[in-house]
C-alpha positions as CSV (number, residue, x, y, z in Angstrom):
1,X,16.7,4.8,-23.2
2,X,13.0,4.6,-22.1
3,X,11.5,6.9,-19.4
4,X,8.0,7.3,-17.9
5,X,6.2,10.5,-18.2
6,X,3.5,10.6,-15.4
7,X,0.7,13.1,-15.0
8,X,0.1,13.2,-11.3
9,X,-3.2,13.9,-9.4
10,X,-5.5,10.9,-10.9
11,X,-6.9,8.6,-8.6
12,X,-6.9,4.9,-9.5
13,X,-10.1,3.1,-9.6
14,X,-10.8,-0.3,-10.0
15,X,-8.7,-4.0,-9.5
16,X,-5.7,-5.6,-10.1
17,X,-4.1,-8.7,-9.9
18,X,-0.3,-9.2,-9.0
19,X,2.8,-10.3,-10.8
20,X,4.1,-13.9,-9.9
21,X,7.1,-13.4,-7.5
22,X,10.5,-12.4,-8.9
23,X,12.6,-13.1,-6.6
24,X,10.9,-16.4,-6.3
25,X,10.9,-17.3,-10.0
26,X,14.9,-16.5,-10.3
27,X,15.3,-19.4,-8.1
28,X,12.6,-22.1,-9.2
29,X,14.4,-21.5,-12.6
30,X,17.7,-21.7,-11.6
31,X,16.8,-25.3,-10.1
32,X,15.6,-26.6,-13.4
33,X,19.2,-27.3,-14.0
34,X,19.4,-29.9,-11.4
35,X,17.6,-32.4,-13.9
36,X,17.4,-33.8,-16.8
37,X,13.7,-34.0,-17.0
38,X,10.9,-31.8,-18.0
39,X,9.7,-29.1,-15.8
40,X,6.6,-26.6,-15.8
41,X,6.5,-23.7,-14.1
42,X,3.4,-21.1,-13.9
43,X,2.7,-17.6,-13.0
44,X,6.4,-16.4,-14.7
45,X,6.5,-12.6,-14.7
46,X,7.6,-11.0,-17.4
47,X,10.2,-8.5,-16.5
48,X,13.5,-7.8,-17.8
49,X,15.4,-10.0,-15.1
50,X,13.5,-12.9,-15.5
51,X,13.7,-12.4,-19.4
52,X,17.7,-12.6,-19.3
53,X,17.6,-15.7,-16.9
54,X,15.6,-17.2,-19.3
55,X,18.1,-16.4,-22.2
56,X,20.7,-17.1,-20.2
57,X,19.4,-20.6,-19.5
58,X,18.6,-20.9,-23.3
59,X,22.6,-20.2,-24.1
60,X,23.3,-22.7,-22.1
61,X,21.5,-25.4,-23.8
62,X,18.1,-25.5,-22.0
63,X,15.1,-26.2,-23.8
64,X,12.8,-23.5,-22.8
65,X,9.1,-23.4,-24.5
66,X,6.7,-20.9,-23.1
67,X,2.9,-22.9,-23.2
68,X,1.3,-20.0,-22.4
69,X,1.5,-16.3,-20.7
70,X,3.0,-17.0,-17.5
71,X,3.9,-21.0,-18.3
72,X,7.0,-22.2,-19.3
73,X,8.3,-25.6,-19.7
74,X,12.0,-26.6,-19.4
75,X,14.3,-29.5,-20.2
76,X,18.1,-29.5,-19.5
77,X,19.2,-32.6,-20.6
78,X,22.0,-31.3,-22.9
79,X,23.6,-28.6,-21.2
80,X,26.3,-26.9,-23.2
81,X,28.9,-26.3,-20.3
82,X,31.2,-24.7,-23.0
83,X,29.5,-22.0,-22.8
84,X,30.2,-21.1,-19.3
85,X,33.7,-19.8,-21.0
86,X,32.3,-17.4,-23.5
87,X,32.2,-13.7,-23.4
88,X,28.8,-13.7,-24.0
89,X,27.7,-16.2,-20.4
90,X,30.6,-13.4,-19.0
91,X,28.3,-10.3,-19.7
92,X,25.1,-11.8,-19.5
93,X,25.6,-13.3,-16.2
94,X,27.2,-10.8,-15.2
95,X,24.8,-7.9,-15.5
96,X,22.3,-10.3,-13.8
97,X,22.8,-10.4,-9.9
98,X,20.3,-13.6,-10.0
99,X,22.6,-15.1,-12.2
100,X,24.8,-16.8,-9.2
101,X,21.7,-19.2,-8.3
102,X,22.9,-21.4,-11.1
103,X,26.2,-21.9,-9.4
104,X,24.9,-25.3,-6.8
105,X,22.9,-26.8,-9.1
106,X,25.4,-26.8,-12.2
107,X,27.9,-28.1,-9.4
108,X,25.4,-30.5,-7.4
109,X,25.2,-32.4,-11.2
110,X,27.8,-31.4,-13.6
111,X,30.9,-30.8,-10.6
112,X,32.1,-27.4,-11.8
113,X,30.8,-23.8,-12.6
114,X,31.7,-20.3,-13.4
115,X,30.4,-17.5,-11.8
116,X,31.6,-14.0,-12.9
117,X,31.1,-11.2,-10.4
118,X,27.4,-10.7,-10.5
119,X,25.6,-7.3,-11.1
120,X,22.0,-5.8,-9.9
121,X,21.1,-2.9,-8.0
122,X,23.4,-0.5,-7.4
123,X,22.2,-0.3,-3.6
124,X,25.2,-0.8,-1.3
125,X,27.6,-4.2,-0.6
126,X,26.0,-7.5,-1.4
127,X,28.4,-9.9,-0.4
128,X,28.7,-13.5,-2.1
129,X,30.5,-15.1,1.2
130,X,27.4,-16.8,2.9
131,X,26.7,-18.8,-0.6
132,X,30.4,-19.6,-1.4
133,X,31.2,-20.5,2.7
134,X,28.2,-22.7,2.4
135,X,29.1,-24.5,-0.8
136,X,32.7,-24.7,0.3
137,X,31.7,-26.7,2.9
138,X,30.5,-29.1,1.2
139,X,33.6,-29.8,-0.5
140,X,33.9,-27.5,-3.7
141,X,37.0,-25.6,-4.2
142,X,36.7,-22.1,-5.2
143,X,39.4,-20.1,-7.3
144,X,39.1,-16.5,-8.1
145,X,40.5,-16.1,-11.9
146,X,41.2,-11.8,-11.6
147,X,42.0,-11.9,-15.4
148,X,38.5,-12.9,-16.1
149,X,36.9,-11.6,-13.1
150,X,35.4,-14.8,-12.3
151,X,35.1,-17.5,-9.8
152,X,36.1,-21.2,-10.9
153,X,34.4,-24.0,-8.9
154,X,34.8,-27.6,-8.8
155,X,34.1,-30.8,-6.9
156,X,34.6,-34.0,-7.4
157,X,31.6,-34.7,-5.2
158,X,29.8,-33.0,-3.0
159,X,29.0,-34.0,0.7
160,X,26.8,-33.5,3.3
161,X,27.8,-31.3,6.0
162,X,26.3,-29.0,9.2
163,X,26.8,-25.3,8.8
164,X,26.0,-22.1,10.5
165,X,25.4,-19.4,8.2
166,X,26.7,-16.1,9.1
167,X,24.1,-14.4,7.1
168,X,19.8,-15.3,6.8
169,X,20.7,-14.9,3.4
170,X,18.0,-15.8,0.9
171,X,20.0,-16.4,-2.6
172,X,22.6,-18.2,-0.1
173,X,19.8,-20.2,1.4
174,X,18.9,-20.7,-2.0
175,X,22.3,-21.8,-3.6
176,X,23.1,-24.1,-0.7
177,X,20.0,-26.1,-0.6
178,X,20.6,-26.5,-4.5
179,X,24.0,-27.8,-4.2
180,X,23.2,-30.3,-1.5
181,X,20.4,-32.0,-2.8
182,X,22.2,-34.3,-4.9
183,X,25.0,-34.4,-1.7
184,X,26.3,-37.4,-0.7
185,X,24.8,-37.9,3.6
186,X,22.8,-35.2,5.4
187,X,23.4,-31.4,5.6
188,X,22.3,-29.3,7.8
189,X,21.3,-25.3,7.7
190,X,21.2,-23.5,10.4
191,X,20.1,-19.6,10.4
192,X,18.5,-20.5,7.0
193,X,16.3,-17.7,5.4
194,X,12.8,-18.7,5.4
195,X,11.2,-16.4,2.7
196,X,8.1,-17.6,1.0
197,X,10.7,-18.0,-1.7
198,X,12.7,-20.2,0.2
199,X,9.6,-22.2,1.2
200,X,8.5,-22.6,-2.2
201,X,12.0,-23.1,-3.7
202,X,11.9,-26.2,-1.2
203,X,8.3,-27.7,-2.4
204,X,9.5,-27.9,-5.9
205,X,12.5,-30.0,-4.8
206,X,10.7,-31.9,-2.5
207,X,8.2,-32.4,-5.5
208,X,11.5,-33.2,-7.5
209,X,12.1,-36.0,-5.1
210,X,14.3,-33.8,-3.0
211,X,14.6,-35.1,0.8
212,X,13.9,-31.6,2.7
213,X,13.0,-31.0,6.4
214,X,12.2,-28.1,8.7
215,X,10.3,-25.9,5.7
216,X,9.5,-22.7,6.9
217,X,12.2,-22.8,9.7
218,X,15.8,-21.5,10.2
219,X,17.5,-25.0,10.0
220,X,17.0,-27.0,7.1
221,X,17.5,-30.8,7.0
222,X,18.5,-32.4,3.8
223,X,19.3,-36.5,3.2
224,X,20.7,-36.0,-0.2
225,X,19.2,-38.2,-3.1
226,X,21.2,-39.5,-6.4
227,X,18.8,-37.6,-9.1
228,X,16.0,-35.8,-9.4
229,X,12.6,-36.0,-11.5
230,X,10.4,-33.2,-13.0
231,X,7.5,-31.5,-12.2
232,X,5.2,-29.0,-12.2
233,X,5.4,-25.9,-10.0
234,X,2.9,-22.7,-9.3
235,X,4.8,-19.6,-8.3
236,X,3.4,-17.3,-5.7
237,X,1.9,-13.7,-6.3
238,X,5.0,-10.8,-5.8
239,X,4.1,-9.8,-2.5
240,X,6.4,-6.9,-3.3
241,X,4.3,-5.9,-5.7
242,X,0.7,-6.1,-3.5
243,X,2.9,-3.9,-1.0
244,X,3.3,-1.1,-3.8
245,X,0.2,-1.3,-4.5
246,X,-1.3,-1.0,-1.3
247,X,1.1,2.5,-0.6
248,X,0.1,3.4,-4.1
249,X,-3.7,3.4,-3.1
250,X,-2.9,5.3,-0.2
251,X,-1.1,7.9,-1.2
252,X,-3.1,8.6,-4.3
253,X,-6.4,8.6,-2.8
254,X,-7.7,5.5,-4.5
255,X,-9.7,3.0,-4.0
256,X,-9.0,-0.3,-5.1
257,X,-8.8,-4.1,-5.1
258,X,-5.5,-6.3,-4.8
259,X,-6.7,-10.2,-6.2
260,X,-5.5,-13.1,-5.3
261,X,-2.7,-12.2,-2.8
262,X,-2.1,-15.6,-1.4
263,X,-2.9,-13.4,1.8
264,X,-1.4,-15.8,4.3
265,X,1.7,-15.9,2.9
266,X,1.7,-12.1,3.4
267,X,3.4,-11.9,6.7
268,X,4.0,-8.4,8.8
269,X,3.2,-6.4,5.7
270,X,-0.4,-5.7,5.8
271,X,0.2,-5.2,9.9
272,X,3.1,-2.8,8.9
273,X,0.7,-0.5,6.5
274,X,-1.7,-0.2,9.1
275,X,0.7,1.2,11.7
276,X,0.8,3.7,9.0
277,X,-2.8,4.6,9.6
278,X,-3.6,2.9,6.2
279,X,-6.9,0.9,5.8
280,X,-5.8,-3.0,4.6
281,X,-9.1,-4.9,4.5
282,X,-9.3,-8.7,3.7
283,X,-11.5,-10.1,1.5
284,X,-11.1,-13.6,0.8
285,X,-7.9,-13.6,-0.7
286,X,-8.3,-10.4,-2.0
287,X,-7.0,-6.9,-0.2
288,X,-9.5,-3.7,-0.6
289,X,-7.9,-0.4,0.1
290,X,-10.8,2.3,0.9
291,X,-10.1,6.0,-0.3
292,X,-8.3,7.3,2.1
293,X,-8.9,11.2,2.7
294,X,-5.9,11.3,5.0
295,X,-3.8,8.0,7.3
296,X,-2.1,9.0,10.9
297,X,1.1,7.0,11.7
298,X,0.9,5.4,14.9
299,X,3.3,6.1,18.0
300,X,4.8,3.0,20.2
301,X,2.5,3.0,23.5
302,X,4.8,5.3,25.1
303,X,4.1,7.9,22.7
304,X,7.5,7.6,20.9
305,X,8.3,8.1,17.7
306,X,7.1,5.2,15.0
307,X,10.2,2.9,13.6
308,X,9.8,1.0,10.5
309,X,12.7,-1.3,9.9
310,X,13.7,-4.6,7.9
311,X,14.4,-7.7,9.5
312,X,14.8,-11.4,8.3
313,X,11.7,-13.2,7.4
314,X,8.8,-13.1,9.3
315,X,10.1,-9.7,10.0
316,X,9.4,-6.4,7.0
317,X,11.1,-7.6,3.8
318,X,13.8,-4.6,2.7
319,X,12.4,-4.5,-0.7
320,X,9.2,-2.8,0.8
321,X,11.2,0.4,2.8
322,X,11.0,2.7,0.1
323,X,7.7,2.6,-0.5
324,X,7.2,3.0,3.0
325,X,9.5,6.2,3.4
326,X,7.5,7.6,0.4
327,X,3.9,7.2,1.8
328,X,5.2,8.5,5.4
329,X,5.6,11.9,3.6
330,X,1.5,12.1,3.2
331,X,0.8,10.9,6.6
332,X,-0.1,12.5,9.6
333,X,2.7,12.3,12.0
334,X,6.6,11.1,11.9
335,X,8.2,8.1,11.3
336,X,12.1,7.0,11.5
337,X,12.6,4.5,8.5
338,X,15.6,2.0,9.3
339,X,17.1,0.1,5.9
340,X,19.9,-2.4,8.1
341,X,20.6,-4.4,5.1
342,X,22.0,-2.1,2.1
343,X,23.6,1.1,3.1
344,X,23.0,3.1,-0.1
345,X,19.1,2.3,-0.3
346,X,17.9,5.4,1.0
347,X,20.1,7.3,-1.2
348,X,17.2,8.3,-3.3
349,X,15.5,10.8,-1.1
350,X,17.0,13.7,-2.2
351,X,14.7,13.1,-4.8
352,X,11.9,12.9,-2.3
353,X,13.0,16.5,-0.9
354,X,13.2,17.9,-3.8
355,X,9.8,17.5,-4.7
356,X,8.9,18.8,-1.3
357,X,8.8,15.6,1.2
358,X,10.2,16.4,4.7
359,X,12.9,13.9,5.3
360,X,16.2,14.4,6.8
361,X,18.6,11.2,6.0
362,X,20.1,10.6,9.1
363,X,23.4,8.5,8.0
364,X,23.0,5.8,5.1
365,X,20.9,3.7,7.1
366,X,18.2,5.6,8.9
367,X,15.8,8.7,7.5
368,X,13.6,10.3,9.5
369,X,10.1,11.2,7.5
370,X,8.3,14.8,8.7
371,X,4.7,13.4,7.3
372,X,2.7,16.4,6.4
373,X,-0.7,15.1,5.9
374,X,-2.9,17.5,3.5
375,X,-0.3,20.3,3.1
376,X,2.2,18.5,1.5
377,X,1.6,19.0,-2.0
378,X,4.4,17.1,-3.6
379,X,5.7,19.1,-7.0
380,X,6.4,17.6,-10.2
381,X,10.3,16.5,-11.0
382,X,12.2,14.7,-13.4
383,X,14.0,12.1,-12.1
384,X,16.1,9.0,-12.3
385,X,15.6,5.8,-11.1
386,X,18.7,4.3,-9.3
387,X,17.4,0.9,-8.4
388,X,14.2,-1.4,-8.5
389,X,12.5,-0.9,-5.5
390,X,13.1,3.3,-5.4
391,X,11.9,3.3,-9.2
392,X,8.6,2.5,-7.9
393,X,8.9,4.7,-4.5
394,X,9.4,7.5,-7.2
395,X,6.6,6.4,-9.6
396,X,3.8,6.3,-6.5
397,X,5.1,10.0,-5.7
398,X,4.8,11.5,-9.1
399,X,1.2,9.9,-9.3
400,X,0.1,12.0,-6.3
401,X,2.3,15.0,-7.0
402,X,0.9,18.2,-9.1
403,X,2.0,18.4,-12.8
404,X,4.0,16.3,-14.8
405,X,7.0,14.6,-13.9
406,X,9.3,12.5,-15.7
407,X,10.8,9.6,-14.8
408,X,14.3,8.3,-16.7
409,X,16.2,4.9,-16.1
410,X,13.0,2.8,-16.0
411,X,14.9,-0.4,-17.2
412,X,15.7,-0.5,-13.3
413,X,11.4,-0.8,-13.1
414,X,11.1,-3.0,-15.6
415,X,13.3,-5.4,-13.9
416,X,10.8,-6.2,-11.2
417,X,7.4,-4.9,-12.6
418,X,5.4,-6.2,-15.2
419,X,4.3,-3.7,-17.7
420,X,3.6,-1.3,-15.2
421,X,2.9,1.5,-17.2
422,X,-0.2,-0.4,-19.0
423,X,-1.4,-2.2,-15.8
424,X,-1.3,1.4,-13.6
425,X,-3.4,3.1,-16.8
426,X,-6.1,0.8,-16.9
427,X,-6.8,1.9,-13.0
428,X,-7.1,5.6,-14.8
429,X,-3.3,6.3,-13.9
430,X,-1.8,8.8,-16.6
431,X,1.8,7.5,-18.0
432,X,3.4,7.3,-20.9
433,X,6.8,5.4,-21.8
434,X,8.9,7.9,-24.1
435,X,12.3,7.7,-25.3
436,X,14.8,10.8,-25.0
């Protein structure tokens, strides 16, 4: 198993460009199985979760060619639905949480699916009901097969419906608006996500020959069509990614330059770092982060105590909170970090505390962050890395921490960041990938 060895105290220096968007290229890939004709797709990351979509896919009978870094092509005109029964679609989709997305466009076109019990972070209940409701709805009939741990779906066709889901969910969003594209009549979403990645996901159909209205909304309109045509498709820079980096500037000191952000499809989150105190300067579409000798956290007008808490889009994106709760701990001031979503996110603060970060974990939802400001001298720790988004949290605090720390479990970073390790070093960062 891989691990990081950091060697903290090094400011970062220089530019870097961000990672197409993974949660966004899960689904854009996922709905190259709704046709038979060639797609392209740019700006692919390559991470480990996008890596086993892709050899899922390739099991499966899609032709997959990559043109260049970043640039796939795909054709899935001879789908090999066999395979759905094999062990090996079992544990590959099944250690890939992403993996459901290919449940409404294998049943939009082929009428049935398999879906075993996905995997993914280990961060608290995901639930499944919002994208197998929605899908019901339009007429499939789900079966849960507890020998195989799977669910069986069918439909002899697929129709048009209005629904109400009970969840902004955005991989529900996301499976719905696959399945009903090739519907029979209109459906209807209402309390649809509307994630950059749900926007985009709905220009590729539309650009497919998809009939989609209300884009960028909560209720989605879509007049189903018969088939659908290729196309080519540019995914969007990981503004997950331009969020760590900004907290990793921060934190560290450092001064540098974020490229081609797609800025305006940013949101709250530049607004949200700079109730921090942090410095987030525009520059075309670029972001600048000035060194920062020290940041203040802002108070509410009434003087009350900061709150930083997720919300559907256009609120904060979840996946950004733990970077948030680690770069209160070198701020001026206190903050109350508010995680509504997944209820074992915050878990990883212990961590935190241990190398010295003043944060008292209120219940599974809420920590309250003691920020420290120049005294806190964060010590070096070796550490594990129980998810994604606090693999990262815990990689920006052992590049501002004194000594060497070691980070294990870094398959969970992989997942979501592109070489990290190289990209990070070529700023002056110190780490090395070992294996114990």
């Amino acid at each position: 198993m891989s691990s990081f060895q950091i060697e903290g105290g090094h400011r970062l220096s220089g530019s870097i460009t961000p990672q197409g968007a993974k949660n966004e290229a899960l689904q854009v890939i996922c709905a190259t199985l709704l046709t038979s004709e060639s797609i392209i797709i740019r700006n692919i990351p390559e991470i480990l979760d996008v890596n086993h979509l892709l050899s899922l896919l390739k099991d499966l009978g899609v032709k997959i060619s990559k043109i260049e870094k970043g640039t796939y092509s795909f054709k899935a005109d001879s789908l090999n639905l066999d395979y759905l029964q094999t062990e090996d679609f079992y544990d590959k989709s099944s250690a890939l949480r992403g993996s459901v997305m290919i449940l409404g466009p294998l049943l939009a076109r082929f009428g049935k699916a398999l879906v075993p019990k996905p995997g993914g972070d280990k961060i608290g209940r995901r639930r499944l009901d919002t994208h197998f409701s929605g899908i019901q709805k339009l007429g499939a009939d789900f079966r849960y097969n507890e020998a195989k741990k799977q669910y069986e779906v069918t439909a002899k066709k697929l129709k048009g419906t209005y629904m109400l889901l009970d969840e902004a969910s955005v991989t529900g969003t996301a499976n719905i608006l696959m399945a009903s594209v090739l519907a029979e009549g209109k459906t209807t979403i209402y309390n649809a996500a509307c994630e950059p990645y749900i926007q985009q996901l709905c220009k590729m159909l539309i650009a497919m020959g998809a009939n989609i209205s209300g884009v960028g909304s909560n209720l989605l309109t879509i007049e189903g069509v018969k088939q659908l045509k290729g196309c080519e498709h540019t995914i969007l820079p990981d503004m997950i990614e331009v969020g760590s980096f900004i907290g990793m500037a921060a934190m560290t000191g450092s001064e540098i330059t974020i490229k081609n952000v797609a800025y305006n499809e940013l949101g709250i989150i530049p607004d949200s770092f700079r109730r921090m105190g942090i410095q987030v300067l525009q520059k075309n579409d670029d972001i600048y982060i000035p060194v920062h000798k020290g940041y203040t956290i802002e108070t509410f007008i009434d003087g009350s105590i900061m709150t930083i808490a997720d919300a559907p889009w256009p609120g904060l994106t979840p996946d950004l909170l733990s970077v948030f709760l680690v770069i209160a701990a070198k701020a001026k001031g206190s903050v109350l970090i508010h995680q509504k979503m997944f209820e074992s996110r915050l878990f990883f603060v212990d961590k935190l505390i241990d190398m010295g970060a003043q944060i008292i974990l209120c219940d599974p939802h809420r920590a309250t962050v003691i920020g420290l400001g120049d005294q806190l001298h964060l010590r070096a720790s070796v550490m594990s890395s129980p998810d994604i988004r606090a693999g990262i949290a815990l990689l920006i605090a052992a590049l501002s921490a004194d000594g060497t720390s070691i980070i294990h479990n870094i398959d969970q970073i992989d997942r979501g960041y592109e070489h990290i390790d190289s990209r990070l070093n070529a700023l002056g960062a110190k780490i090395e990938r070992i294996q114990f």
